[in-house]
N, C-alpha and C positions, 0 to 999 in steps of 0.2 A: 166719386173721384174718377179722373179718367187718366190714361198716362200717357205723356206727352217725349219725344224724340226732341230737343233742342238743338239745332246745329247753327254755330256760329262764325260768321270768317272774322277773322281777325289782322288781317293786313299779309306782307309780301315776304316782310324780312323781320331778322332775330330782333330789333329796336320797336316796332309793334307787335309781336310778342310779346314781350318783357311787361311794354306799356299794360294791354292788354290784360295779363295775369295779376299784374298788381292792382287794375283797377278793380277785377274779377273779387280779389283776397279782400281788398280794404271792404267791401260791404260790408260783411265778416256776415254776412247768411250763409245759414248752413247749405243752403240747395246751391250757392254759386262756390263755396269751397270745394262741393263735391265734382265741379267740372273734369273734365279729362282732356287733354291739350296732344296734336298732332304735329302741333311744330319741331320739335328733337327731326323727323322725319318726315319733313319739309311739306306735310301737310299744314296751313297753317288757319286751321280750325279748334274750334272747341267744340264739344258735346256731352248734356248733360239727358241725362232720361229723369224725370219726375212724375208725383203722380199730383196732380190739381183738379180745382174744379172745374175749370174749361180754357180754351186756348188763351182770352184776353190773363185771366190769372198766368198762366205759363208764361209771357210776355213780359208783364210789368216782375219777373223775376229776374229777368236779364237790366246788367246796367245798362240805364238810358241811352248811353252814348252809341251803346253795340247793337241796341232791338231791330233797327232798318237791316240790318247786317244776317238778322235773325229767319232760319227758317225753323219751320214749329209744324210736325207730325204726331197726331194722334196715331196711339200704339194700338193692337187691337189684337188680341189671341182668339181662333175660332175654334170651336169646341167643334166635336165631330156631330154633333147635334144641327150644329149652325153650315156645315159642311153638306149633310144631309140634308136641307130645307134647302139649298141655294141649287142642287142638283137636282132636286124634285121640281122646283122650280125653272130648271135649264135641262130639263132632258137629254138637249142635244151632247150638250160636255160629255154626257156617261156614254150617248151611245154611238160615238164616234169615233176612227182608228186613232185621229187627232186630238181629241177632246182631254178632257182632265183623269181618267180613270186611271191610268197606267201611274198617275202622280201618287194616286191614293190606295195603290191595290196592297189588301191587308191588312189598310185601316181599321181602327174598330169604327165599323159603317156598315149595315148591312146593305144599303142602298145602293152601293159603289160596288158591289160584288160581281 
């Protein structure tokens, strides 16, 4: 399973909103109940994080009407394992005043030290 960021626009003003939420609720799926809505403050998006088998499944969970509307970001935690291979692999990041070291000093890394 992978986890997925959904970000949805929903229109301008409080009457697509409204729209919107209720077409959201009538699915009655559990992953579209769980939305969270920006509109009260005047951002006028939804977003939902789930976890699926891949971007097309994340997609056909959004109502039809809103998918065009739909941006979909796979989530991704990096272990400091995965940390450590990408700098071993970019040397330069560690050994430069600029580079990423200063982000990760302290890390559990021994690489980054």
């Amino acid at each position: 399973m992978e986890k997925f960021l959904i970000e949805i626009k929903n229109g301008g003003d409080r009457a697509s909103c409204l729209r919107s939420i209720q077409s959201f609720l009538s699915t009655r799926s559990h992953f579209v109940t769980s939305v969270e809505w920006g509109c009260i403050e005047g951002e006028h998006k939804a977003w939902l994080i789930i976890k699926t088998g891949n971007r097309d499944d994340a997609l056909r969970i959004i109502p039809s009407a809103y998918r065009q509307n739909a941006k979909i970001t796979r989530l991704h935690k990096f272990t400091g394992k995965e940390i450590d291979e990408t700098m071993l692999e970019h040397p330069a990041l560690v050994s430069t005043k600029d580079g990423l070291q200063h982000h990760f000093k302290g890390f559990n890394s021994t690489t980054l030290q």
